[in-house]
N, C-alpha and C positions, 0 to 999 in steps of 0.2 A: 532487504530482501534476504530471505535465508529457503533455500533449496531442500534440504534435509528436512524429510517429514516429521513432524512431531503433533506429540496433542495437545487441547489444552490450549488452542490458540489464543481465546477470549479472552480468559485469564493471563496467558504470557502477554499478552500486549498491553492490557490495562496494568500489570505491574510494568513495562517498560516506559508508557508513556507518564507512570507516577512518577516514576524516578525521576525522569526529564524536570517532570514539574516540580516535586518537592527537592531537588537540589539546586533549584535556581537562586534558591536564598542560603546565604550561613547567617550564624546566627547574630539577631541585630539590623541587620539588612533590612531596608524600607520595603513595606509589600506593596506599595506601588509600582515600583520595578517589576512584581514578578508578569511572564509571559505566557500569553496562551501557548499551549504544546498539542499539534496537530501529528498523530502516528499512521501513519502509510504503512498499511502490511499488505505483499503484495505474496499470495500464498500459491505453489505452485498445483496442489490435488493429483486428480486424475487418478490414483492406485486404491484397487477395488478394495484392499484392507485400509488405506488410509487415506480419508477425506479432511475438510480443511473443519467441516461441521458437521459432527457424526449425528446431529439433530435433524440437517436440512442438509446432506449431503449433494442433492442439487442448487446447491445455494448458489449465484458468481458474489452478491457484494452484500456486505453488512455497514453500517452507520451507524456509531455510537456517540452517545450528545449526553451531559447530565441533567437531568430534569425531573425540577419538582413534583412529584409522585400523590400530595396530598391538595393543591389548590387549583389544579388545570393543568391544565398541557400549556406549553408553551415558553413556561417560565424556566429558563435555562441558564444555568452556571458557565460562563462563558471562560473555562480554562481548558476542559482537556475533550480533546473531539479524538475519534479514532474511524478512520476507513480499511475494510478491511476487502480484499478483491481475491476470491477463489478463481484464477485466471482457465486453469483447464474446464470450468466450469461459464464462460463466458458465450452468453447467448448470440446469436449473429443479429447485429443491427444496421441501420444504416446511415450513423453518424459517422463522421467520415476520424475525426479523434478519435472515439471510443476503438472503434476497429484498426488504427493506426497502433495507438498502445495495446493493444489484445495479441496486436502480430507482432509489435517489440519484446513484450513478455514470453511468449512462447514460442517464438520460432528466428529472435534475431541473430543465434548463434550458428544458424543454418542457413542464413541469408547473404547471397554477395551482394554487390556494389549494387549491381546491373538491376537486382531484382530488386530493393530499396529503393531504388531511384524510381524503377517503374509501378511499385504497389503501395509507396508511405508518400500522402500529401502534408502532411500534420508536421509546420514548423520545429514545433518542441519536439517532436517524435525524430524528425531526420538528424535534430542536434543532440539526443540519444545514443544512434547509432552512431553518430559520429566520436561521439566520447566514449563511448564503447569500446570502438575499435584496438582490437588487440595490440598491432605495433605503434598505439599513441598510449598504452597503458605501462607506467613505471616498469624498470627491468626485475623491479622485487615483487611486482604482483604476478 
């Protein structure tokens, strides 16, 4: 997660999650060991000079898969997947996840105990915050 706006996202990510993938081998290394590499960007928006997609500035999420372009759809390279989540830009739904991580992203650092407890159902989401939590975070961070 990186807070600091910047451009460019599309491209910064598809080079971070290459790296991931082409340094998983040196050289010599079986390439059956290598791994698929899934990149989670989780982009904060919102400021009217700078969006997360100056194309579809109302965008919340993008999905990137590699796929064959010349024999159908469907036929997919199954290494490097990228999700990307313009969070200020998230529609109101009524999945009870979706909404859970929408309110972790953008408003956990504003949240007490009291109000977690009474507005986050989403297992993963309360052990989130709970790792969160400022006085369980190292004294160097």
């Amino acid at each position: 997660m990186q807070v600091i706006t910047e451009d460019h996202w599309d491209r910064r990510a598809l080079a971070y999650v290459a790296s991931f993938y082409g340094n998983q081998l040196s050289k010599g290394a079986d390439w059956k060991k290598i791994r698929k590499v899934v990149g989670v960007n989780i982009l904060g928006g919102g400021s009217q000079n700078k969006v997360a997609w100056p194309d579809a500035p109302d965008q919340f999420m993008r999905h990137y898969k590699f796929e064959d372009q010349l024999n159908g759809k469907g036929r997919f390279i199954d290494g490097i997947e990228l999700f990307q989540y313009s969070i200020m830009n998230a529609p109101t739904v009524d999945d009870q996840g979706m909404k859970d991580w929408v309110t972790f992203f953008r408003r956990a650092h504003l949240m007490n105990e009291e109000e977690v407890a009474a507005e986050i159902k989403t297992p993963a989401v309360l052990r989130a915050f709970e790792l969160a939590k400022i006085s369980k975070l190292p004294a160097e961070v």
